[in-house]
MARMILO-976413 format. One record per residue: residue in three letters; chain; x, y, z of N, C-alpha, C in turn. Coordinates in steps of 0.05 Angstrom, whole numbers, padded with zeros to 5 digits. Each point is the difference from the previous one (the first is absolute). Last residue first. Example, Ala and Ser with C-alpha at 12.3 -4.5 7.8 and 13.67 -1.06 7.14 Angstrom:
('SER','A',(00257,-00045,00142),(00016,00024,00001),(-00015,00022,00014)) ('ALA','A',(00006,-00115,-00001),(-00018,00024,00000),(00018,00024,00000)) 
//
This chain:
('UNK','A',(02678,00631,-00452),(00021,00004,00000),(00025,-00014,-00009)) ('UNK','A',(-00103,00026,-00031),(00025,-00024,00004),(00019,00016,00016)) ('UNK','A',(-00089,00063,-00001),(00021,-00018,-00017),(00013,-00023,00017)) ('UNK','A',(-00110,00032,00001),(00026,00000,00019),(00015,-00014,-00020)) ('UNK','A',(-00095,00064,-00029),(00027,-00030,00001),(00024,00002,00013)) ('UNK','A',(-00110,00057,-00012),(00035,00006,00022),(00010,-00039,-00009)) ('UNK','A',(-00079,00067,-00052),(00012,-00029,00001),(00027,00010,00016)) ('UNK','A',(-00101,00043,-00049),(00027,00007,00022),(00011,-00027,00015)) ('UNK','A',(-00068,00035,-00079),(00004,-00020,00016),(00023,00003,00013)) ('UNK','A',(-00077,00056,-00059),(00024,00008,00012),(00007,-00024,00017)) ('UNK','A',(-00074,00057,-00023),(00000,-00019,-00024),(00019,-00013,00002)) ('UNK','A',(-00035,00072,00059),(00030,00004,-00027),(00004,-00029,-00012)) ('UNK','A',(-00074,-00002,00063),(00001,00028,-00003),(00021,00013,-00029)) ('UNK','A',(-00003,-00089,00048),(-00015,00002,-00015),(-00008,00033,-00014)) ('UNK','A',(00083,-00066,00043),(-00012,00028,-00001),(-00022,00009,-00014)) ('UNK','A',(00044,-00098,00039),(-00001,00016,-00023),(-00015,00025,00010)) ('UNK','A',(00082,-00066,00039),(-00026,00017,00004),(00006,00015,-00024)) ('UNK','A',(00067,-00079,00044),(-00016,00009,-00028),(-00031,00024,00014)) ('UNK','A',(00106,-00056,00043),(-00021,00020,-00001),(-00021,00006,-00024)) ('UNK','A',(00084,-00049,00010),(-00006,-00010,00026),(-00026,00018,00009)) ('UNK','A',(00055,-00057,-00085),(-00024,00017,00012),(-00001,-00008,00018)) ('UNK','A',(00093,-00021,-00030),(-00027,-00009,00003),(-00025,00022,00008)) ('UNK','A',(00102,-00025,-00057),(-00012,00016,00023),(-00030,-00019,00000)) ('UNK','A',(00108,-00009,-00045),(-00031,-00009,00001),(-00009,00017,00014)) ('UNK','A',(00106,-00010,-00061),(-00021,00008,00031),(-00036,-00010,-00005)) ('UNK','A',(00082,00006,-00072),(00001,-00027,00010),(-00023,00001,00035)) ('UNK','A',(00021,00064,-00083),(00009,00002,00024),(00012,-00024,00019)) ('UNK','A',(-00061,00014,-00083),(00036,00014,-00001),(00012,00010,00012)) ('UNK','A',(-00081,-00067,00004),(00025,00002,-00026),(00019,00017,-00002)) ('UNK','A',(-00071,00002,00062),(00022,-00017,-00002),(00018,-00006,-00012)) ('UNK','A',(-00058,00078,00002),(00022,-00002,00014),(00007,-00028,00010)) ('UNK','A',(-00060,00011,-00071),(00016,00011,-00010),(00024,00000,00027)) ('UNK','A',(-00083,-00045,00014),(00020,-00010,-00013),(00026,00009,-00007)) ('UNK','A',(-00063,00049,00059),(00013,-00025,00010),(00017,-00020,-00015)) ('UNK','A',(-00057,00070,-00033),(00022,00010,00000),(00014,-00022,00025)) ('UNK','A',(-00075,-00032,-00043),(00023,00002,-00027),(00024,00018,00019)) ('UNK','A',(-00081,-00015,00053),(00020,-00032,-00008),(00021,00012,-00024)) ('UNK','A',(-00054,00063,00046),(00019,00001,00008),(00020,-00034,-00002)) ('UNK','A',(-00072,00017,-00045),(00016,00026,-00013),(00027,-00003,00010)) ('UNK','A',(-00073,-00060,00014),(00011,-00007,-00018),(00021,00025,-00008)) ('UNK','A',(-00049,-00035,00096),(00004,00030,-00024),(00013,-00007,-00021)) ('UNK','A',(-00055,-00052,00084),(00016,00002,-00016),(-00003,00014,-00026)) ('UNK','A',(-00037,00026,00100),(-00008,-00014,-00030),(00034,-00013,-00007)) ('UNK','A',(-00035,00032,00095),(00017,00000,-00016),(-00010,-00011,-00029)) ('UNK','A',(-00041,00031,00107),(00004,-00016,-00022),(00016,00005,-00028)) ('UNK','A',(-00021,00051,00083),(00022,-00019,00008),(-00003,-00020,-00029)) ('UNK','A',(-00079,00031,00041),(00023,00025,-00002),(00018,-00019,-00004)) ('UNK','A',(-00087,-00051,-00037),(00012,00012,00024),(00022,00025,-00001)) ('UNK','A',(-00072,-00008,-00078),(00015,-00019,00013),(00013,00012,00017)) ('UNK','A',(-00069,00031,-00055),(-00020,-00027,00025),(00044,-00014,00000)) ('UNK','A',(00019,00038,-00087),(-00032,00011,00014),(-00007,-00021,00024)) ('UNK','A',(00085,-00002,-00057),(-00001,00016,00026),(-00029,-00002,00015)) ('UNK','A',(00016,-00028,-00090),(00011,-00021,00018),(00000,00013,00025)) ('UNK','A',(-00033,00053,-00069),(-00013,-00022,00007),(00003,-00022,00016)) ('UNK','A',(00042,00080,-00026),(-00015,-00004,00014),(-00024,-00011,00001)) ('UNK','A',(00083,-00020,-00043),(00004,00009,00029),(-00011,00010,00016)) ('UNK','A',(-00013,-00023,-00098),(-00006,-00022,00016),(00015,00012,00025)) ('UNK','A',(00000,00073,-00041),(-00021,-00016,-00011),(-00011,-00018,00016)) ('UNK','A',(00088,00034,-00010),(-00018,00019,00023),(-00028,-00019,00006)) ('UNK','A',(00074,-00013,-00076),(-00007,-00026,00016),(-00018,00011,00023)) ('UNK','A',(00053,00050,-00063),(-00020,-00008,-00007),(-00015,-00020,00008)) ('UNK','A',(00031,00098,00055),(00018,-00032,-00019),(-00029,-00019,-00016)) ('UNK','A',(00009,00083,00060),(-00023,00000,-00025),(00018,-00023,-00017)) ('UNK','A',(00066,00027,00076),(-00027,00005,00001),(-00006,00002,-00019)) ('UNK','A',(00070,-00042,00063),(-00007,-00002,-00026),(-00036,00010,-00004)) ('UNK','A',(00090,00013,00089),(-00024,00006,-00018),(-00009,-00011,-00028)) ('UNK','A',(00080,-00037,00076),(-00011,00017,-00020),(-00030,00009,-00001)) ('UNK','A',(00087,-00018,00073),(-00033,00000,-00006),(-00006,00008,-00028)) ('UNK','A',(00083,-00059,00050),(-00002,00014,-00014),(-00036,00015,-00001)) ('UNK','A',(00101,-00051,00063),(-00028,00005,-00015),(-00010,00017,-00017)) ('UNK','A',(00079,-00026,00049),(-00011,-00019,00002),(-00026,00001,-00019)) ('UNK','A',(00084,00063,-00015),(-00002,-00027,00002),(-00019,-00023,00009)) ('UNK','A',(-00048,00087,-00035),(00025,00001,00003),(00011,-00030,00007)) ('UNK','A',(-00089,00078,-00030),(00031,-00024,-00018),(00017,00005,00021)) ('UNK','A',(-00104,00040,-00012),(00020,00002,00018),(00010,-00027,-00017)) ('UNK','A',(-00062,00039,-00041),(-00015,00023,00020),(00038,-00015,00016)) ('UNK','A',(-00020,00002,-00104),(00017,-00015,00012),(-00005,00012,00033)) ('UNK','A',(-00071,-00013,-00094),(00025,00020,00023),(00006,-00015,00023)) ('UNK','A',(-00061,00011,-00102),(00011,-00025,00012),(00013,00018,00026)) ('UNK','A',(-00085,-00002,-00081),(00020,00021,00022),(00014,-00018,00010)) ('UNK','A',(-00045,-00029,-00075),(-00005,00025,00001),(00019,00013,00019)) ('UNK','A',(00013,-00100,-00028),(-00017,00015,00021),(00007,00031,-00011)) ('UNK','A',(00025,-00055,-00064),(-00010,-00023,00024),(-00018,00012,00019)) ('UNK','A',(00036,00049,-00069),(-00020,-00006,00012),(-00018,-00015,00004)) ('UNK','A',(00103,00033,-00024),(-00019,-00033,-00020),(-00024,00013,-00002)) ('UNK','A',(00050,00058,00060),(-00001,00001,-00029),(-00002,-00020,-00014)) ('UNK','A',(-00010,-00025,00092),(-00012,00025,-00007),(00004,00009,-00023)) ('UNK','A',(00057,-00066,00024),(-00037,-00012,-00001),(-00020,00021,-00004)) ('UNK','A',(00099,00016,00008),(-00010,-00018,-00027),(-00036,-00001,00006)) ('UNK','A',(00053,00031,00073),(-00001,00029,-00015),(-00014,-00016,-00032)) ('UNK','A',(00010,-00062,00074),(-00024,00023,00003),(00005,00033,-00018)) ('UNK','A',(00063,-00076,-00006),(-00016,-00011,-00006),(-00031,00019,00005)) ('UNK','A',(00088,00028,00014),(00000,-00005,-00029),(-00032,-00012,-00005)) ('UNK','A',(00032,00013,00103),(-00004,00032,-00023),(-00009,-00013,-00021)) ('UNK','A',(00017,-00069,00039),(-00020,00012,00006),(-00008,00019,-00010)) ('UNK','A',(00085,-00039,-00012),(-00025,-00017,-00004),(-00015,00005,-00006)) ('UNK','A',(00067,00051,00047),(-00005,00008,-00032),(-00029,-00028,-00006)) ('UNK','A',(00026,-00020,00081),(-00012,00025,00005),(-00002,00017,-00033)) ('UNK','A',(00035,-00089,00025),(-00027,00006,00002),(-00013,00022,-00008)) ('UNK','A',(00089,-00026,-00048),(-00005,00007,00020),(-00033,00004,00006)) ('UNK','A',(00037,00008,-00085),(00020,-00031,00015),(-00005,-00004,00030)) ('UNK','A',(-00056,00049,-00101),(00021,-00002,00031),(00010,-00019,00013)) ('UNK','A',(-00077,00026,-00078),(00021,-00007,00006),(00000,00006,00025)) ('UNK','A',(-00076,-00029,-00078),(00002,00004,00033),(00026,00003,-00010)) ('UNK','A',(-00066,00002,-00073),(00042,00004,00006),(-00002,00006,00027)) ('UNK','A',(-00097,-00012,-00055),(00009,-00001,00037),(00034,-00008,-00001)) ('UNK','A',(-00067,00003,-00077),(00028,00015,-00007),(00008,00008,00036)) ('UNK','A',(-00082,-00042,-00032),(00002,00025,00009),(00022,00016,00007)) ('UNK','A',(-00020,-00080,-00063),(-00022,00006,00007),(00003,00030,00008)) ('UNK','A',(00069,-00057,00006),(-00001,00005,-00026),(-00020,00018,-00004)) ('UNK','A',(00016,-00033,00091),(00012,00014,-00012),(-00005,00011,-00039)) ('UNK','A',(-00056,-00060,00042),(00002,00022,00013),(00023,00021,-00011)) ('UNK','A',(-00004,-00092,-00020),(-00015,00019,-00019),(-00005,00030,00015)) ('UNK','A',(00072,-00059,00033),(00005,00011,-00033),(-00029,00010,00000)) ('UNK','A',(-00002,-00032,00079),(00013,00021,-00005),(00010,00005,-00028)) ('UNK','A',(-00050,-00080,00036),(-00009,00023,-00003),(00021,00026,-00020)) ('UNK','A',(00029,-00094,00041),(-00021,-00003,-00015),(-00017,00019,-00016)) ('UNK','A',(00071,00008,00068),(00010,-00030,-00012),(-00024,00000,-00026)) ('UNK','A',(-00014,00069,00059),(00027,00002,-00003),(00014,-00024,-00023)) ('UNK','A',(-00083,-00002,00054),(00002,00030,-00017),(00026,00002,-00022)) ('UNK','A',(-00017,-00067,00075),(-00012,-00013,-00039),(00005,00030,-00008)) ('UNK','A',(00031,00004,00077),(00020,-00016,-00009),(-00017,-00005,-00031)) ('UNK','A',(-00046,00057,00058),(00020,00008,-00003),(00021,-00022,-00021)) ('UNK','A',(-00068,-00026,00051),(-00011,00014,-00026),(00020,00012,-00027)) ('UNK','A',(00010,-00052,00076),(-00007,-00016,-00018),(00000,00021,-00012)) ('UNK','A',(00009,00037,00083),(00025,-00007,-00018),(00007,-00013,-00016)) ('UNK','A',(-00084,00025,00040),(00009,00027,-00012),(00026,-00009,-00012)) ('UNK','A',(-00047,-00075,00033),(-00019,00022,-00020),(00024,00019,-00009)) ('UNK','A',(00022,-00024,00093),(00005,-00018,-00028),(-00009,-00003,-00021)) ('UNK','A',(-00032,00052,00064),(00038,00007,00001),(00006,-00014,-00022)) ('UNK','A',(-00089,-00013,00022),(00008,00019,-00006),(00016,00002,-00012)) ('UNK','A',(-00039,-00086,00026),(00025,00018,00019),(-00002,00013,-00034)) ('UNK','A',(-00086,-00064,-00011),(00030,00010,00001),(00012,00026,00013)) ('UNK','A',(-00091,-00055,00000),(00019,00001,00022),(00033,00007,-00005)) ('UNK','A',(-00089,-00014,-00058),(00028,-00021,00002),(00012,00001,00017)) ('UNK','A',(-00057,00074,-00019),(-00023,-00021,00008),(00024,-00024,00007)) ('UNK','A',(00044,00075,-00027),(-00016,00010,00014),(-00013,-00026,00025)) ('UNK','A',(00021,00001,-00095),(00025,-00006,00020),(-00009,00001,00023)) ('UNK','A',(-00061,00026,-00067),(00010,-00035,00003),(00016,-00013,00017)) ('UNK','A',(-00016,00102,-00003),(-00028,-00015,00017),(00005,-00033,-00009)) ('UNK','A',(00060,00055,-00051),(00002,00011,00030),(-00020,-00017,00020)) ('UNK','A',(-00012,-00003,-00094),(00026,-00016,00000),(00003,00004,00035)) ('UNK','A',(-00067,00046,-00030),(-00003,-00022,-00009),(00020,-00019,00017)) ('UNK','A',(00007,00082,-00014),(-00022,00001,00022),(-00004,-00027,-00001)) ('UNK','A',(00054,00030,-00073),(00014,00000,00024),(-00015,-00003,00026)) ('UNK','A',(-00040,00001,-00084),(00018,-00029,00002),(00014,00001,00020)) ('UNK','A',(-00052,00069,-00019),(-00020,-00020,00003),(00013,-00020,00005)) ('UNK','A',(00045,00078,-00034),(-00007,00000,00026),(-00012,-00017,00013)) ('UNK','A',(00020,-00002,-00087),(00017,-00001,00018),(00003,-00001,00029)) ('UNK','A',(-00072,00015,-00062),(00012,-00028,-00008),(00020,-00001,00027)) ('UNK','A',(-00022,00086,-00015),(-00021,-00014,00014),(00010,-00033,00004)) ('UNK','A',(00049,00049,-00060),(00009,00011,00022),(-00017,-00017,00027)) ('UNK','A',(-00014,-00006,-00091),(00018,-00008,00006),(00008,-00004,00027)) ('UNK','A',(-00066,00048,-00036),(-00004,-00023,-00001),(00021,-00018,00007)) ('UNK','A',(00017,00089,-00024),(-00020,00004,00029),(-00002,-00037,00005)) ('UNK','A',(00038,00017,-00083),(00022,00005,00022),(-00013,-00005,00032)) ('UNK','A',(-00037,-00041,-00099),(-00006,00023,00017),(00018,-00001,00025)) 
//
């Protein structure tokens, strides 16, 4: 069952988030483990799976490629690019399949709190690999109204 799946999924990321969480692990660094096992360990089944052909050579195609892919996968239903440029970026990912455990990890938590996002770990991977750059969340708010997580990451320079 796909639905079942999905729950599964979500259960493991609320999970996995509240272990780290409890461990006292730096964020920043979560997001750039994640990224590196995504990449080293993951990414064939994903790809194979959802045919995610990230290209570009450049942050900014990166980005385009990777929020125009995740939405025709449906990774996320809606994806948009609200601002791109050299230091930063805001996306939107809305009715993604991870919303789920996001609001669950959100609920009773301060302004200012950050999950780790496995979405924005694969496109953190994808722009290391074919870029050689990093960024960091420097913003997360979810939208409960549009289903909708809104993520500002500061680039590498």
């Amino acid at each position: 069952d796909y639905r079942k799946l999905v729950d599964f999924a979500n259960y493991m990321m609320v999970a996995y988030n509240e272990a780290m969480e409890n461990m006292g692990l730096n964020r920043d660094l979560v997001l750039i483990q994640m990224a590196r096992a995504f990449q080293e360990k993951a990414k064939h089944i994903i790809d194979k799976d959802f045919n995610l052909d990230i290209t570009g050579n450049d942050v900014k195609s990166v980005i385009e490629s990777f929020m125009k892919r995740i939405k025709e996968t449906g990774i996320c239903q809606r994806s948009e690019i609200v601002e791109l440029n050299e230091n930063t970026a805001v996306l939107k990912l809305g009715d993604c399949i991870m919303n789920q455990a996001t609001k669950v990890l959100m609920k009773g938590r301060p302004d200012g709190y950050i999950p780790a996002c496995p979405i924005i770990s694969m496109l953190h991977g994808y722009i290391e690999a074919l870029t050689g750059k990093r960024f960091m969340i420097d913003k997360f708010e979810f939208i409960p109204n549009e289903n909708t997580d809104k993520i500002t990451i500061k680039l590498e320079e």
